[in-house]
N, C-alpha and C positions, 0 to 999 in steps of 0.2 A: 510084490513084496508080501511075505506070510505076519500077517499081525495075530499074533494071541489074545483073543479076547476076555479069555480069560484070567489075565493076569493083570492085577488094578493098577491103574497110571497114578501119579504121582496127586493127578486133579481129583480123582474118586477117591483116592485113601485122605486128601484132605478135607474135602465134602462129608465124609463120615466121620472124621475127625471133629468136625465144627460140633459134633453132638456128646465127644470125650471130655474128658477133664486136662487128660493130655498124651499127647503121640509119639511117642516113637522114632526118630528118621535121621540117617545121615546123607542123606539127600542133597547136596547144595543148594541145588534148584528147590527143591521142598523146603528147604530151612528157610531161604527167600522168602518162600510164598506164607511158610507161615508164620513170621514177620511181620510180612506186612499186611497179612489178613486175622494178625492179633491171636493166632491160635496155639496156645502152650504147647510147646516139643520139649524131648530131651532128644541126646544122644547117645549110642552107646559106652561112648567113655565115661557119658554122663552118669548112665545107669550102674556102668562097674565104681564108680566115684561113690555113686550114693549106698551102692552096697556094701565098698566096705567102710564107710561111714558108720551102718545101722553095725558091722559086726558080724555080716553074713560071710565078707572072706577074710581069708588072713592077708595080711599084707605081702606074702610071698605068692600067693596063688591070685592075689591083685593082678599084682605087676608080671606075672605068667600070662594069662587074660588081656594084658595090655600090650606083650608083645606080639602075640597072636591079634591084636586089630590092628596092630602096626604093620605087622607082614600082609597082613589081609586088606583092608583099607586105602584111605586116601588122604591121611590127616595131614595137616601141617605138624612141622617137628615140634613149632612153639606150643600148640596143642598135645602130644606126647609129651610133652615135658612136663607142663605145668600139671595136666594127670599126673605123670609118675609123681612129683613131687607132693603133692594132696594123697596120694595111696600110700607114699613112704610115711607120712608123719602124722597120719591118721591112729589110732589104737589100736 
């Protein structure tokens, strides 16, 4: 079996993490982990959520970005949803 070593496991990108403010990951196994080893995450819906929050996208180019992680991704619908729904009725 060929292993890349250099590509960081899920255990080293959160080891380096325990020294951030907060991480990045839609990982399940990673969101688990950092749960329960108390390490602040977001997610990407997350991040598209908080940005256009602050007013960085329009809410059309939101919800464009949300269906591209939907095609891409692995999210539950109820999770798509409740984003689209926080993107629509945001400013």
């Amino acid at each position: 079996m060929l292993v890349d070593r250099t590509s960081p496991t899920t255990a080293q990108v959160l080891a380096i993490a325990e020294k951030a403010d907060v991480l990045g990951i839609d990982d399940k196994n990673g969101i688990n982990a950092c749960k329960l080893l108390g390490i602040a995450f977001t997610t990407a819906i997350g991040i598209l959520v908080r940005s256009r929050e602050k007013g960085l996208l329009t809410g059309s180019e939101a919800l464009a970005k949300l269906t591209t992680l939907a095609k891409h991704g692995r999210y539950k619908e109820s999770i798509l949803e409740d984003a689209r729904r926080k993107l629509e009725t945001r400013p």
